[in-house]
Backbone as CSV, one residue per row, in Angstrom:
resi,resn,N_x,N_y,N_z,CA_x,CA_y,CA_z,C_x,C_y,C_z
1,UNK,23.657,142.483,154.408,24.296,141.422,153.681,23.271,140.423,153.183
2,UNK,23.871,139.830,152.329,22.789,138.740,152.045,23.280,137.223,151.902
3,UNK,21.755,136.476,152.432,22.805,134.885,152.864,22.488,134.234,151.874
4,UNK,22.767,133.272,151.936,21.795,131.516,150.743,21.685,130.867,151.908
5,UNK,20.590,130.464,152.108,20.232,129.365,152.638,20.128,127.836,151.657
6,UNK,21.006,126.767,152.314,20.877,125.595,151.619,20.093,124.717,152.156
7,UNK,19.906,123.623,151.058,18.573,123.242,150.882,18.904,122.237,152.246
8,UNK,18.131,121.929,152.696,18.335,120.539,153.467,17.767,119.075,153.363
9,UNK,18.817,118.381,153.240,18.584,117.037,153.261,18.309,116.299,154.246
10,UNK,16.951,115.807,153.991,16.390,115.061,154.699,16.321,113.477,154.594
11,UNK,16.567,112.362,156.052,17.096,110.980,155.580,15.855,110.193,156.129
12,UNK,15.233,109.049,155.400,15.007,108.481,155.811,15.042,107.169,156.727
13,UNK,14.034,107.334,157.612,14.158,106.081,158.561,13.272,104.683,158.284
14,UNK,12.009,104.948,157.246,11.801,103.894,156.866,9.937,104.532,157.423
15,UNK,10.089,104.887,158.432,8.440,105.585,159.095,8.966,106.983,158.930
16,UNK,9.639,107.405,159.072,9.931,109.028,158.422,10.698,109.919,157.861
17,UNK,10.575,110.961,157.846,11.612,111.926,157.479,12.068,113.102,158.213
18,UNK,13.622,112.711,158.771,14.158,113.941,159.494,15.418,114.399,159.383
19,UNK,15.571,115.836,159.594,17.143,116.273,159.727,18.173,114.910,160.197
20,UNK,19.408,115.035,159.803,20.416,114.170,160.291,20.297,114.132,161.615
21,UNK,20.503,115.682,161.795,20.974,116.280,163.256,20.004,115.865,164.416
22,UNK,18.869,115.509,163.756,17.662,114.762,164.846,17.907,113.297,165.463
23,UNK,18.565,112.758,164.443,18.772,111.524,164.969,19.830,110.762,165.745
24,UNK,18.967,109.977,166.359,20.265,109.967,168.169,21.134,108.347,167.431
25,UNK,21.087,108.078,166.181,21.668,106.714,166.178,23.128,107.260,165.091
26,UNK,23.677,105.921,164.690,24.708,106.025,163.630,24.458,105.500,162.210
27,UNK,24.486,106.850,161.832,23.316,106.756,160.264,24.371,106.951,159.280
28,UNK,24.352,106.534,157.852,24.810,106.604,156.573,23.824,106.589,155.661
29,UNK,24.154,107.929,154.399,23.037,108.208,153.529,23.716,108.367,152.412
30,UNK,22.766,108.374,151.118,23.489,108.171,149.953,21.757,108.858,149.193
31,UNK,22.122,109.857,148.228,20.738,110.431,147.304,21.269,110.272,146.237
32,UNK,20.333,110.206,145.558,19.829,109.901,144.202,20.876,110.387,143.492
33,UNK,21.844,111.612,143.395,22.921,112.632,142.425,23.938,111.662,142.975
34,UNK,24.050,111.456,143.959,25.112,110.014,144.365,25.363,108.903,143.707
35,UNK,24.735,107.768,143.914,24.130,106.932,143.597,24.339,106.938,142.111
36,UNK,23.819,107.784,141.234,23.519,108.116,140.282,25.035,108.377,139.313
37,UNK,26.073,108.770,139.807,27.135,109.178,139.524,28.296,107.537,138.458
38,UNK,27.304,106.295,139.317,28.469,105.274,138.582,27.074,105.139,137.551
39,UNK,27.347,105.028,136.304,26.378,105.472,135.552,26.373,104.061,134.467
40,UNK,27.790,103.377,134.897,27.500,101.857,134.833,26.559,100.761,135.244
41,UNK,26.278,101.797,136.560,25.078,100.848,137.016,24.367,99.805,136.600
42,UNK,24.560,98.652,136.940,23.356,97.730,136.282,22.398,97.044,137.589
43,UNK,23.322,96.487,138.602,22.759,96.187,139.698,22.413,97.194,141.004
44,UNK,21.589,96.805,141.935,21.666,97.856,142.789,22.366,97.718,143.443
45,UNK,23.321,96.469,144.121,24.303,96.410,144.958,25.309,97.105,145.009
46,UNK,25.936,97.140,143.652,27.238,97.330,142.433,27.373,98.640,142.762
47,UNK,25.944,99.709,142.741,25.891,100.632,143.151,26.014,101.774,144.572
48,UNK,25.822,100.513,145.340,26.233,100.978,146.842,27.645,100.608,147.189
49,UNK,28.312,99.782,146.451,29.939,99.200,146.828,30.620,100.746,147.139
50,UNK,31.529,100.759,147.917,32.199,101.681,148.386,31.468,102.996,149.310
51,UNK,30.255,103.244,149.155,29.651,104.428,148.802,29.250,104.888,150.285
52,UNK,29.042,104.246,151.089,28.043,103.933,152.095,29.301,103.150,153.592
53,UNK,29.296,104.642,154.271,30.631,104.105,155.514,29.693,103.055,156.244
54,UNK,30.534,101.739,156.219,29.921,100.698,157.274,29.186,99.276,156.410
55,UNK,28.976,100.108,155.472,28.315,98.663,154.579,29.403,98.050,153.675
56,UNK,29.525,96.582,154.078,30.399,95.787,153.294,29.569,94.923,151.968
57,UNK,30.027,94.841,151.068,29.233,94.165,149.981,30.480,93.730,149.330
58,UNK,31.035,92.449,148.940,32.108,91.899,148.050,30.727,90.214,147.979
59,UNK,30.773,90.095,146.748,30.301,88.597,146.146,31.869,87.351,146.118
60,UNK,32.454,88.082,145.794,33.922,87.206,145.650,33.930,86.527,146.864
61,UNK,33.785,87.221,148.046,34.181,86.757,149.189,32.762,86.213,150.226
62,UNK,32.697,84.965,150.758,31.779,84.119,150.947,31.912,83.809,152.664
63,UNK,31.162,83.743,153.606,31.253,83.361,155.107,29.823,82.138,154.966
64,UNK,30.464,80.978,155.276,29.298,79.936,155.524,28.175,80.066,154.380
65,UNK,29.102,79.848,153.254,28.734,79.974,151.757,27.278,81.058,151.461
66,UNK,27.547,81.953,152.030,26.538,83.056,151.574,28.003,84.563,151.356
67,UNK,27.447,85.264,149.987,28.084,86.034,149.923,28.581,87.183,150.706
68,UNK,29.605,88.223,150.933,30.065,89.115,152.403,28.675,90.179,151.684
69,UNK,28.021,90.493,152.869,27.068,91.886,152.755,26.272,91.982,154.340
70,UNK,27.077,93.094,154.938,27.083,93.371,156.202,27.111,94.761,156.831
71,UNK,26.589,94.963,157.302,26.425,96.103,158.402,27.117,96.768,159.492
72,UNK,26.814,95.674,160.223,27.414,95.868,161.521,28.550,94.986,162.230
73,UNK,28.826,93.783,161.186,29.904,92.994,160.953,29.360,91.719,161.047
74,UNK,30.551,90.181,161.280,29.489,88.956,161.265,29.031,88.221,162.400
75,UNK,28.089,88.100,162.950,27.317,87.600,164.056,27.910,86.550,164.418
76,UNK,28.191,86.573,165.526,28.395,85.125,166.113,27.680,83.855,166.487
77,UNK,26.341,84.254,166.358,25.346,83.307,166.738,24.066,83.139,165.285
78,UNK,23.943,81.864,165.752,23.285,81.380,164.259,22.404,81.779,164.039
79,UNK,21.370,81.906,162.779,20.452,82.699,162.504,20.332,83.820,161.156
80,UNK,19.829,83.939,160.933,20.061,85.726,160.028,20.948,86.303,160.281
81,UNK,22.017,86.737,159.074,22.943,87.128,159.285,22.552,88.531,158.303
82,UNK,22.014,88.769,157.710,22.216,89.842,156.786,21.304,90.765,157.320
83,UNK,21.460,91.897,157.191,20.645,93.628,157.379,19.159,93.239,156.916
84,UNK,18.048,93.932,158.075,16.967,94.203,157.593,16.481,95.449,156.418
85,UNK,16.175,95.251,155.464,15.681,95.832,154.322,14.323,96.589,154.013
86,UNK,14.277,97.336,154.325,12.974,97.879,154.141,13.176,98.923,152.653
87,UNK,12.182,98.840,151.969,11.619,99.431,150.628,10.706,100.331,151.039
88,UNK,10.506,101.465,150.933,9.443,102.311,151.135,8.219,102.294,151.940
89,UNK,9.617,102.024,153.422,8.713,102.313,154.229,8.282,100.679,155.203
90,UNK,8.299,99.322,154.015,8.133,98.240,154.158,9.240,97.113,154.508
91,UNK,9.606,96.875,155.770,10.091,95.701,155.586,9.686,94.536,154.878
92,UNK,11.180,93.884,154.177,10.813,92.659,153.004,11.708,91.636,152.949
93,UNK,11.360,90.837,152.273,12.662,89.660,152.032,12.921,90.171,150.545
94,UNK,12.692,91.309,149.834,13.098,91.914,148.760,14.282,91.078,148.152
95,UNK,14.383,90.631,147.032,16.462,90.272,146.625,16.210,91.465,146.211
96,UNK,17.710,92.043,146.749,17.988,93.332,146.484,18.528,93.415,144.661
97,UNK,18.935,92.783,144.203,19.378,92.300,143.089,18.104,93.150,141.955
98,UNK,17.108,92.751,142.146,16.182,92.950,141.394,15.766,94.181,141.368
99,UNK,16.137,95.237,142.481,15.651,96.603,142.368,16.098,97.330,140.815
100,UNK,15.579,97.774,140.395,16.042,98.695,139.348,16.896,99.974,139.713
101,UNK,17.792,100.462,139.359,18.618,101.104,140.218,18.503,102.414,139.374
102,UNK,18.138,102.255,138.589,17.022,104.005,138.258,15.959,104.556,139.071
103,UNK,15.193,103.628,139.896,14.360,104.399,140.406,14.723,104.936,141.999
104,UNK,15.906,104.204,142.003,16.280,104.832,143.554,16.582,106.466,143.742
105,UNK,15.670,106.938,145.120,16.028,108.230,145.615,16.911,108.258,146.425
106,UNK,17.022,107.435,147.671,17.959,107.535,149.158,18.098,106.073,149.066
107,UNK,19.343,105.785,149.795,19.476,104.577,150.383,19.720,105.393,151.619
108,UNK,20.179,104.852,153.058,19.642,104.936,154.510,20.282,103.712,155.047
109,UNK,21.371,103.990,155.821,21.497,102.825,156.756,21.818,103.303,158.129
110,UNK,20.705,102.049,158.945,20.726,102.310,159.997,21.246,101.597,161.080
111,UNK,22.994,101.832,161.462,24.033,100.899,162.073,23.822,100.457,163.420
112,UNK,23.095,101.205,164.204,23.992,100.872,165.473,22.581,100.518,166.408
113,UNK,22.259,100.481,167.470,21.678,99.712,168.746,20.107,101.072,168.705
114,UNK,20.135,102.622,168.384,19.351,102.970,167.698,18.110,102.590,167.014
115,UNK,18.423,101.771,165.838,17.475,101.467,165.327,16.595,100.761,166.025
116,UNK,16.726,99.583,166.880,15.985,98.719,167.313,14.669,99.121,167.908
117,UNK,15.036,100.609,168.332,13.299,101.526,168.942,12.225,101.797,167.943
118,UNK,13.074,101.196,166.189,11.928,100.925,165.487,11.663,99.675,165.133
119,UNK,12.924,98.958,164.386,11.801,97.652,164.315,12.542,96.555,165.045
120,UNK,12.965,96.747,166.318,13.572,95.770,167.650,14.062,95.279,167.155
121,UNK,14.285,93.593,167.335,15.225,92.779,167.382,15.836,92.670,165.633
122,UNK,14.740,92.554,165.095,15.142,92.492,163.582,16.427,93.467,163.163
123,UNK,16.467,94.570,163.708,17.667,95.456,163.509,19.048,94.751,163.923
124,UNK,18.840,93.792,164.764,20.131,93.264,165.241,21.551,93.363,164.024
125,UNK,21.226,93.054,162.738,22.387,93.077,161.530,21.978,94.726,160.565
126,UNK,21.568,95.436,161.311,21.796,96.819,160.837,20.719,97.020,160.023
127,UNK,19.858,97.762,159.617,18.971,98.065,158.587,19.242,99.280,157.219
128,UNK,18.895,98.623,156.090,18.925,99.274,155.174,17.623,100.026,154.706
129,UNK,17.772,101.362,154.716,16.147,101.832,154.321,16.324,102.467,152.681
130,UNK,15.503,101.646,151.902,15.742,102.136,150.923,14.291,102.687,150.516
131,UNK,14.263,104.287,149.465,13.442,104.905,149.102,13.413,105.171,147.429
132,UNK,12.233,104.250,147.010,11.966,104.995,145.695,11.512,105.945,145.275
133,UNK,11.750,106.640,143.755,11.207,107.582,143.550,9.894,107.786,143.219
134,UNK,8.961,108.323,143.654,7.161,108.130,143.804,6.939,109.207,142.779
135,UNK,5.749,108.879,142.366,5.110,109.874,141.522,4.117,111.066,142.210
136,UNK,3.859,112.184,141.691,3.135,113.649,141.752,1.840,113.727,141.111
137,UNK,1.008,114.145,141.777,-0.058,114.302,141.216,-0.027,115.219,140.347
138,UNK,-0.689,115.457,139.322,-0.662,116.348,137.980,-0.339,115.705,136.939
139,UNK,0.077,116.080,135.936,0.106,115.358,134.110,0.858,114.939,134.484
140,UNK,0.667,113.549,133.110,1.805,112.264,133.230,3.522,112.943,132.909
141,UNK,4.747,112.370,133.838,5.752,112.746,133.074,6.593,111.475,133.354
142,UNK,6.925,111.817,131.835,7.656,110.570,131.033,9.076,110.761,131.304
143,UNK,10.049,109.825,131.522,11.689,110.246,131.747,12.085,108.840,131.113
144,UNK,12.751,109.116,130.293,14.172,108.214,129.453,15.500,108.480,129.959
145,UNK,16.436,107.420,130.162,17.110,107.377,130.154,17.888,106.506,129.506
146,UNK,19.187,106.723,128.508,20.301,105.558,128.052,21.363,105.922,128.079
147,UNK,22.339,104.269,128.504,23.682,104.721,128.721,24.252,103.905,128.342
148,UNK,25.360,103.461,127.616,26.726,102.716,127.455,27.710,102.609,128.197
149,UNK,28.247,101.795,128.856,29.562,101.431,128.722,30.609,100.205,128.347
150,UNK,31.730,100.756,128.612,32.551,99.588,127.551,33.605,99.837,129.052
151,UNK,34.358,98.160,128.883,35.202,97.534,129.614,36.357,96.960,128.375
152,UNK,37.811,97.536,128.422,38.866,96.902,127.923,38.842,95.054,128.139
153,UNK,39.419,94.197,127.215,39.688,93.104,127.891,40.615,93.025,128.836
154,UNK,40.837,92.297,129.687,42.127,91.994,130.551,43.302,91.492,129.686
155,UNK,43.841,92.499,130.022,45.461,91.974,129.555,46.025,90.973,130.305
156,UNK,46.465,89.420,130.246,46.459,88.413,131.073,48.266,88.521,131.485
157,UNK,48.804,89.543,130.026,50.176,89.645,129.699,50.961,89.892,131.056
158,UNK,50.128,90.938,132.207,50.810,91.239,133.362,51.079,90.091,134.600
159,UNK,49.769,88.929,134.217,50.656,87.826,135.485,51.324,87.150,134.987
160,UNK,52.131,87.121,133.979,53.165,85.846,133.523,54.043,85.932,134.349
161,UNK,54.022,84.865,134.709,55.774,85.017,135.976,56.910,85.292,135.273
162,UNK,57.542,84.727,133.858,58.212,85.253,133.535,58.183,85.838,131.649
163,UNK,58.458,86.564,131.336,58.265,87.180,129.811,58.650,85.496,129.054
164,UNK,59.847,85.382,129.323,60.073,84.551,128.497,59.791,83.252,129.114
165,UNK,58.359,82.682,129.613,58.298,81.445,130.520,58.307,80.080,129.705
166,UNK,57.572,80.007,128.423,57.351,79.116,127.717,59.382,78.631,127.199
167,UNK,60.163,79.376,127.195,61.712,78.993,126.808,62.240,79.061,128.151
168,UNK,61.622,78.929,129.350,62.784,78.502,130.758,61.642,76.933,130.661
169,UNK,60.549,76.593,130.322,59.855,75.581,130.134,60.712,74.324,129.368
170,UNK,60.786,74.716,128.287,61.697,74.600,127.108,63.065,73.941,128.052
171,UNK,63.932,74.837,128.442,64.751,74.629,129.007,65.407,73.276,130.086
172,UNK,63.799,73.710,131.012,63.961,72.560,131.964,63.596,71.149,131.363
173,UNK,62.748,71.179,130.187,62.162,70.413,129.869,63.857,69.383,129.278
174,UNK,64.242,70.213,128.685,65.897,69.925,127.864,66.590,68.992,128.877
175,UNK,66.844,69.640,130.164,68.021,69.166,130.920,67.380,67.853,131.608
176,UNK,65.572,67.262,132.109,65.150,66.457,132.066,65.339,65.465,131.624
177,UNK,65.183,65.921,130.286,65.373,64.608,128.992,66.809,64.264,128.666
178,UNK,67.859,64.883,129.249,69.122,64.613,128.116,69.580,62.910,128.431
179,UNK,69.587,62.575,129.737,69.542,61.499,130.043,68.711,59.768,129.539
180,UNK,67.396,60.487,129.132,66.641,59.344,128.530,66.690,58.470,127.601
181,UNK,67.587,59.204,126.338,68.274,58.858,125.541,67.173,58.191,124.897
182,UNK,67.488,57.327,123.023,66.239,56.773,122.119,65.300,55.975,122.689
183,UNK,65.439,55.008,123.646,64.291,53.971,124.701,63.657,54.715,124.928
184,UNK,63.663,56.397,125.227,62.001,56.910,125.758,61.032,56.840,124.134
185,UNK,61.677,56.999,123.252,61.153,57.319,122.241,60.042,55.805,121.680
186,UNK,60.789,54.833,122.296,59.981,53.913,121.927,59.077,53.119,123.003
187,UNK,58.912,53.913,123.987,58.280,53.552,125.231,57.147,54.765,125.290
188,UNK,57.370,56.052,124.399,56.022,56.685,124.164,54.860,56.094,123.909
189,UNK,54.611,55.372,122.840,52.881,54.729,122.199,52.711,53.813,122.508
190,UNK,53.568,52.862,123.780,53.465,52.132,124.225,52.278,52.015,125.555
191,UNK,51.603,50.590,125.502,50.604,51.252,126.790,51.278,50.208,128.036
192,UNK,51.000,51.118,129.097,51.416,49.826,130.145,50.342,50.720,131.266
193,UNK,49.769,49.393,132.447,48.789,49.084,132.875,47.543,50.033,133.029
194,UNK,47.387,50.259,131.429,45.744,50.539,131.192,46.307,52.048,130.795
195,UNK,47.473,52.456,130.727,47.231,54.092,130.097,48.322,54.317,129.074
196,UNK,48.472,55.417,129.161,49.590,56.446,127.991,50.317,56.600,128.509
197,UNK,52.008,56.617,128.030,52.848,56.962,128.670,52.406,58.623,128.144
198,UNK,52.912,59.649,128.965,52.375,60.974,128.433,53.667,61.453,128.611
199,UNK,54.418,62.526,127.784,54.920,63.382,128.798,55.012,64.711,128.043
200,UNK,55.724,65.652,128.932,55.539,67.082,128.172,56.084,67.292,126.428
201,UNK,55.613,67.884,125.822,55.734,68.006,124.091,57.555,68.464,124.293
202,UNK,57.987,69.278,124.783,59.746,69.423,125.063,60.410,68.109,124.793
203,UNK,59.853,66.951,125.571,60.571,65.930,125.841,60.019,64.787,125.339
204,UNK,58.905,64.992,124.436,58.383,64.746,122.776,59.367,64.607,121.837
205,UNK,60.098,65.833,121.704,60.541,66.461,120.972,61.760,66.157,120.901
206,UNK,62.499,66.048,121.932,63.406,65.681,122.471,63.725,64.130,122.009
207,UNK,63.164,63.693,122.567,62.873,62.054,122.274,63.050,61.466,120.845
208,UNK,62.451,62.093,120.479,62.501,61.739,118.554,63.793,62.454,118.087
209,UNK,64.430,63.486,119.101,65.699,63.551,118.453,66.862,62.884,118.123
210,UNK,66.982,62.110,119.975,68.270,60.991,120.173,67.491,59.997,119.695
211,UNK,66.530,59.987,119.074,65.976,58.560,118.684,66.385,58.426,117.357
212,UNK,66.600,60.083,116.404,66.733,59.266,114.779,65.942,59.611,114.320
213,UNK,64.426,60.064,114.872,63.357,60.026,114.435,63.432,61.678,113.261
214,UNK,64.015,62.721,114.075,63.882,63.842,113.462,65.370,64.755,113.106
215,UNK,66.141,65.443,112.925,67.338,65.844,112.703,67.471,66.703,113.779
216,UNK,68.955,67.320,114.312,69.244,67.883,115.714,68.306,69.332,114.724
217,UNK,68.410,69.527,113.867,68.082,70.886,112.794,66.602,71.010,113.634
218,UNK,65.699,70.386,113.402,64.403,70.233,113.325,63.960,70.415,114.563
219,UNK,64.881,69.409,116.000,64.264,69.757,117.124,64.892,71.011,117.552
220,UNK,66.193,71.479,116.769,65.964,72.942,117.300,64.872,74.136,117.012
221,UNK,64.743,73.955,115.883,63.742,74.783,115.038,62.280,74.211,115.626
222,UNK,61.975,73.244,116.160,60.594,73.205,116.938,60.824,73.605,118.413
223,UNK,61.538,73.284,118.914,61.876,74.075,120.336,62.048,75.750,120.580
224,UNK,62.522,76.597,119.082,62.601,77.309,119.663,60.773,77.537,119.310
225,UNK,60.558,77.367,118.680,59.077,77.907,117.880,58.511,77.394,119.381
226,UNK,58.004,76.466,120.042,57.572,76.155,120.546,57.908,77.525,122.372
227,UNK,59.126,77.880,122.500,59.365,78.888,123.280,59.083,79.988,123.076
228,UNK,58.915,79.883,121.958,58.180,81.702,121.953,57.092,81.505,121.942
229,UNK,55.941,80.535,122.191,54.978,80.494,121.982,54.320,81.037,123.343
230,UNK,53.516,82.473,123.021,52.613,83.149,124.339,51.361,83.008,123.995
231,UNK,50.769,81.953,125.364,49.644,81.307,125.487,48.517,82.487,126.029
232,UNK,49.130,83.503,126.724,47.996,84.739,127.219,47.953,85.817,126.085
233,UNK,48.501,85.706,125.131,47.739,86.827,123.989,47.077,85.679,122.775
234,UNK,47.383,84.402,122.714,46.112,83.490,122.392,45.092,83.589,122.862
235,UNK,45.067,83.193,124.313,43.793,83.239,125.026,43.002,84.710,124.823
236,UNK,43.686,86.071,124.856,43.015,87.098,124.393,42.384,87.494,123.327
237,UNK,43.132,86.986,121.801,42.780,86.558,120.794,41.732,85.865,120.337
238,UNK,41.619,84.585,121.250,40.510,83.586,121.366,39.516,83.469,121.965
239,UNK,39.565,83.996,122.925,38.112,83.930,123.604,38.129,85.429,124.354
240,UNK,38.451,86.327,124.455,37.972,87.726,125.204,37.997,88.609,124.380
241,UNK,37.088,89.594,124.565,36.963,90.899,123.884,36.765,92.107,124.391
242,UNK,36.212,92.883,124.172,35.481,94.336,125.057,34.605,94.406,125.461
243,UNK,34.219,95.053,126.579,32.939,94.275,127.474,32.080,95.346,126.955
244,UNK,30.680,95.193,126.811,29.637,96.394,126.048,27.879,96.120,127.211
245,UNK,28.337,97.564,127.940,27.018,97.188,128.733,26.242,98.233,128.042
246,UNK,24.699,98.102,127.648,24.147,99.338,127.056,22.512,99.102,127.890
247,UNK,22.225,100.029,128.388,20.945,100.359,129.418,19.883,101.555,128.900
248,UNK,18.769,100.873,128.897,17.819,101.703,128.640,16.377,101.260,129.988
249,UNK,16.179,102.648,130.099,15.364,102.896,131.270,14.192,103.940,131.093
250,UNK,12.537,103.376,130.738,11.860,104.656,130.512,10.844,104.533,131.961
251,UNK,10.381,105.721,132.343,9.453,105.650,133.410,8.526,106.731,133.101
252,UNK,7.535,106.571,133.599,5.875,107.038,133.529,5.276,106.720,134.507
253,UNK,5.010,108.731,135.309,4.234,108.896,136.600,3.254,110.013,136.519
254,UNK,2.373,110.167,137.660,1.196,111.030,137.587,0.522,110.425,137.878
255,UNK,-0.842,111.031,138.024,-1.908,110.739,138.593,-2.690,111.520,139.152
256,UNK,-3.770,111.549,140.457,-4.013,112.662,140.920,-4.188,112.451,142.646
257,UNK,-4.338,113.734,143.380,-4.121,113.252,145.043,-5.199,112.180,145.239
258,UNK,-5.807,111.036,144.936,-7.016,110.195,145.369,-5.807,108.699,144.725
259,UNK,-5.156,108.575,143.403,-3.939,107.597,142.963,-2.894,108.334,141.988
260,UNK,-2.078,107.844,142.642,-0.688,107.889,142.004,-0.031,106.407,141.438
261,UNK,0.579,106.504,139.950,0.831,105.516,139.632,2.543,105.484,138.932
262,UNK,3.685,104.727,139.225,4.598,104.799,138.362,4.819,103.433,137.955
263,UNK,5.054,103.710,136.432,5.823,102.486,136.018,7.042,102.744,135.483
264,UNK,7.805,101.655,135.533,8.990,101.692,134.590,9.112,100.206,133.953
265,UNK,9.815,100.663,132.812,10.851,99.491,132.166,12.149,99.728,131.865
266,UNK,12.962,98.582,131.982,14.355,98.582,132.127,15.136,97.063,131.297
267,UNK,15.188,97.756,130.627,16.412,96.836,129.424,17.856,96.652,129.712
268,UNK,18.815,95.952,129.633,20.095,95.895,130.028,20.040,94.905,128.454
269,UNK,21.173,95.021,127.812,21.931,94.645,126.879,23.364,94.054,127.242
270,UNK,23.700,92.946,127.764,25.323,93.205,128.425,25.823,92.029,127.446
271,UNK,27.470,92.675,126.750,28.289,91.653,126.318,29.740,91.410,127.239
272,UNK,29.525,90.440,127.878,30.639,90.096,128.734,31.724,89.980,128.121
273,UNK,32.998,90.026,128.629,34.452,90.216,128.130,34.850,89.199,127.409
274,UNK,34.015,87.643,127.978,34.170,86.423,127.729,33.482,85.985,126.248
275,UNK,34.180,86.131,124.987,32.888,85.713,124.109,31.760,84.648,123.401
276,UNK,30.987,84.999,123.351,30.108,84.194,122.887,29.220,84.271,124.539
277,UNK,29.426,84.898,125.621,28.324,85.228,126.669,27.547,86.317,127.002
278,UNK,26.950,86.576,126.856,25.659,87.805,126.819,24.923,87.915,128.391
279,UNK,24.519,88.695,128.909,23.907,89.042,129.935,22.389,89.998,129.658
280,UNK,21.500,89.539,128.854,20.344,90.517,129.114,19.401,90.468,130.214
281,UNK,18.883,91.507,130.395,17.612,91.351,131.347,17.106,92.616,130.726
282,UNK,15.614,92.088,131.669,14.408,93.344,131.080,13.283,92.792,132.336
283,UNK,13.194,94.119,132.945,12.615,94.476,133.870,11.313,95.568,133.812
284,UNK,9.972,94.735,134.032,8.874,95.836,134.345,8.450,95.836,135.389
285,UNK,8.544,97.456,136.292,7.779,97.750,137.584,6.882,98.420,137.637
286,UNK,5.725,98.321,138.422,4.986,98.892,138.345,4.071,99.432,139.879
287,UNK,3.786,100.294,140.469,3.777,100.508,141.784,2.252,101.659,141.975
288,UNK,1.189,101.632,142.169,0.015,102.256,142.352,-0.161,102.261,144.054
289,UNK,-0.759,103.643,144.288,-0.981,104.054,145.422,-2.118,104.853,145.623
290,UNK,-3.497,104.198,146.215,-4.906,104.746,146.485,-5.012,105.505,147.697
291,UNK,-4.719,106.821,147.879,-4.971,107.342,148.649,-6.676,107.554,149.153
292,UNK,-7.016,106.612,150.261,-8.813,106.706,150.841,-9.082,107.871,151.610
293,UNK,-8.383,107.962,152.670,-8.390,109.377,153.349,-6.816,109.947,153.738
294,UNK,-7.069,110.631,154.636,-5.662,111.744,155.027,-4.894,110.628,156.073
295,UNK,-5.214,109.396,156.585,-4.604,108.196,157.410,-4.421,107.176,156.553
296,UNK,-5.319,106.805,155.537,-5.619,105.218,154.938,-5.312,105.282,153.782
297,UNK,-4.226,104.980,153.124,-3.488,104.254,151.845,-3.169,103.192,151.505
298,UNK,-3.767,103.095,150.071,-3.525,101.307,149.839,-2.642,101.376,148.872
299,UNK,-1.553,100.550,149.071,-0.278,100.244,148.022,-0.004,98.888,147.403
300,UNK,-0.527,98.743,146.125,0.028,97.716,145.292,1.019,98.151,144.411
301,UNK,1.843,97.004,144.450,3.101,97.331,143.642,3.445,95.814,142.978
302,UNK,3.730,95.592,141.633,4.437,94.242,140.519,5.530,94.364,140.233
303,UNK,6.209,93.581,139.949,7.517,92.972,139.431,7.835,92.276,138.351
304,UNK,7.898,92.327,137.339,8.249,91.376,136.145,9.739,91.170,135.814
305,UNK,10.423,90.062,136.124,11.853,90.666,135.629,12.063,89.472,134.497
306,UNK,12.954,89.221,133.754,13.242,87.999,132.881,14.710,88.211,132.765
307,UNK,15.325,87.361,132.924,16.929,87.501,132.793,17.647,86.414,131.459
């Protein structure tokens, strides 16, 4: 008979690389064809949301005004609350924000009491090991990537409490006023101690009716106009549109076994839903690695981002 042997995936710990099955802790992994799949991608966070059993990431939601992004859940005692981060190999105070999320191979998290036999106490809020993609010795190779996407506006039409809310407005506004009779009408532009008398445009409207000011014809014909009036397909009209994210990503690696060098650049184009707001950034990385002997490697690596 004949078998296939499949390939095996190997996870990192941050100092190495081993089978799952080797490791005595509670691990979660995520590769590059993963990862790779929300193709919206712009941030690297955005990209781990859901993906990764045990890691919480929501910005919406805030504990002792720092955003939720957690591990192993929230500490009771003061101090560092968020996961140690290591980048290739390096623990960092990295903002994760800034990674380019093209060049990621593995993310790696390492949950539970485990980790600490590598980097002790610091593991206390769980560690994240994240791995970029490194360059090969031999000719330079170049990789492009571009992608689009588009976001509908929000239809605001689905929270109206009621279809017809602006004419039960209308309404109440009616049974308010019937009582006030022409004196409100002349107690409107009047000022008393230091302001405006204000009140809702219904009972505006209203007002100038029993006042004389306008015909019963007129405040019907502005009341109803005024009830059909839907303020959430204005607001859609007026200020929201279709959201347009467009990403371009080129990278360039090679070198030979003595240095290896990759760079990338990374463009983001973003038109938010909201108009007249734009989101660009443009990001250059750049990461060189001098191999001296078969123990001793020296690693410089830059960052340029502009938002």
């Amino acid at each position: 008979g004949v078998s296939n042997l499949e390939e095996v995936t190997l996870i990192s710990t941050g100092y190495q690389r081993i089978k799952p099955e080797l490791s005595t802790g509670s691990i979660s992994t995520i590769q590059e064809k993963q990862f790779n799949s929300r193709i919206n991608t712009t941030d690297f966070l955005i990209g781990l949301q859901n993906k990764l059993p045990g890691l919480l990431i929501n910005n919406d939601i805030k504990y002792e005004e720092e955003p939720l992004f957690q591990v192993r859940g929230i500490s009771t005692f003061n101090g560092v609350r968020k996961p140690l981060i290591v980048v290739d190999g390096y623990p960092t105070e990295l903002d994760l924000a800034s990674i380019n999320p093209n060049e990621i191979e593995s993310v790696t998290i390492l949950k539970d009491a485990a980790a600490a036999t590598i980097y002790g106490a610091r593991s206390s809020n769980g560690v994240i090991v994240i791995e970029r993609k490194k360059a090969k010795a031999g000719r330079s190779v170049v990789n492009f990537r571009s992608i689009a996407s588009f976001t509908p506006k929000e239809n605001y039409e689905r929270y109206r409490w009621d279809k017809d809310g602006y004419k039960a407005i209308v309404e109440d506004s009616r049974a308010t006023a019937e009582f006030q009779g022409p004196i409100l009408w002349q107690f409107l532009p009047d000022i008393y101690m230091g302001s405006y008398y204000t009140f809702p445009t219904p009972v505006n409207i209203l007002s100038q009716g029993t006042a004389g000011v306008i015909s019963e014809a007129e405040v019907a014909r502005k009341l109803d106009s005024l009830g059909a009036y839907n303020n959430s397909k204005d607001y859609g009209r007026l200020f929201l549109r279709t959201a347009v994210t467009q990403t371009y990503n080129v990278d360039l690696s090679g070198g030979s076994d003595k240095a290896l060098y990759y760079f990338s650049a990374n463009y983001i184009g973003g038109k938010s839903s909201q108009i007249k707001n734009d989101n660009n950034q443009f990001q250059v990385t750049g990461r060189t690695q001098f191999n001296l002997s078969k123990k001793i490697s020296v690693y410089v690596g830059r960052t340029y981002q502009e938002l």
